[in-house]
N, C-alpha and C positions, 0 to 999 in steps of 0.2 A: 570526409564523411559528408552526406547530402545532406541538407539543410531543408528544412520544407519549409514553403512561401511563409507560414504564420512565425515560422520559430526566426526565419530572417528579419521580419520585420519587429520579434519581441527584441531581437538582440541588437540591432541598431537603433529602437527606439522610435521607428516609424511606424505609422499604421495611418491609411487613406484618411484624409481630414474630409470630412462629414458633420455635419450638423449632430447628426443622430444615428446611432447605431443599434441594430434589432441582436436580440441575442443572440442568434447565431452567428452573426458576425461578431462581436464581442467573445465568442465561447473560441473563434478559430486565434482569431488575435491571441488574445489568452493564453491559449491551448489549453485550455481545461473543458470537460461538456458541459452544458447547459444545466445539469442539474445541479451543478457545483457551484457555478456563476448562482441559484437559485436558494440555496443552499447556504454560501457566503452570507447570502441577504439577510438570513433568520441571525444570525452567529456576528454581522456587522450592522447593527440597524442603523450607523451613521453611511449606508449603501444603500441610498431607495432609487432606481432607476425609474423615472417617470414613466409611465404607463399612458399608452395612443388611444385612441375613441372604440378600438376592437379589444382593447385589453391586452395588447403586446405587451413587453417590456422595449423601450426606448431609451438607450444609453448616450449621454453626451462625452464629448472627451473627457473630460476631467474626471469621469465616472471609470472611463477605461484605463484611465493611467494611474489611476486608486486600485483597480483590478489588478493590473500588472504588478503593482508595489505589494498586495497584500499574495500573490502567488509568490514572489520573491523571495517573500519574507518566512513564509510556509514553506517552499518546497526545495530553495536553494539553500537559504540560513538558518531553515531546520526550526523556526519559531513556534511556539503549540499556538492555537489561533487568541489565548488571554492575553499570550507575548506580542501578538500581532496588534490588539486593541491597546495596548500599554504603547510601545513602539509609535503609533498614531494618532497619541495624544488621549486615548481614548480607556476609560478602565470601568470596569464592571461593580456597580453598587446593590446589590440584593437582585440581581440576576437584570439589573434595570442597566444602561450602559449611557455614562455620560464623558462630557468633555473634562479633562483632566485638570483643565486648566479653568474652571468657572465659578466665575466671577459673584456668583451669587452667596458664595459660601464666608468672602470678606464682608464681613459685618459694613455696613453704608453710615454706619454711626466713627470711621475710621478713615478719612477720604486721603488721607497720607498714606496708610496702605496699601489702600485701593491705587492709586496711583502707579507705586510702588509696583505693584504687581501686573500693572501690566504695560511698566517701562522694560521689566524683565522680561515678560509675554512677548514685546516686540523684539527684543534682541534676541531671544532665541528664533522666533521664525527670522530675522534677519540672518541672524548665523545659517539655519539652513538652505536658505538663499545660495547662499555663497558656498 
């Protein structure tokens, strides 16, 4: 079966190294349209592509291969998009959406805790390291 240029390069993993990329290229990479890539944005507010002097969206890598993991995680492994916030560290508090993992919530009155948690914090992103 043919393969088209975007779907090759989601499935190897490549995509043209760039500084910055405009939505449209980010929607091909992808493969999803632009209004989904916009769309994403309301539904992951830890997703803010920085914004050029005309009001583009400007996406950098790391923004595109967060793209790519959260189409992944929706459209291959079937995720609903709370699974997808959960999945990334990320979970929904009264419609507000923070980091899963923060720090603010160990009481500062407990610095063995504090610690504690985030000797743990590092071994898991270590583990997904590897």
């Amino acid at each position: 079966m043919y393969k088209s240029a975007s779907e090759s390069l989601r499935s190897h993993g490549l995509f043209p190294d760039k500084l910055f990329y405009r939505i449209g290229e980010v929607s091909r990479i992808v493969g999803v349209e632009p209004y989904v890539l916009r769309y994403w944005e309301t539904e992951f507010p830890f997703l803010k592509p920085r914004k050029n002097k005309s009001g583009q969206r400007v996406y950098i890598k790391r923004d595109v291969e967060l793209l790519l993991n959260i189409r992944r995680l929706l459209y291959q492994e079937r995720y609903t998009i709370e699974g997808v916030r959960k999945r990334l560290g990320f979970v929904s508090v009264n419609a507000e959406v923070r980091p899963k993992h923060d720090l603010q919530k160990i009481e500062i009155r407990q610095p063995a805790r504090a610690i504690e948690h985030v000797k743990k914090r590092l071994r898991e992103i270590l583990s997904q390291l590897h």
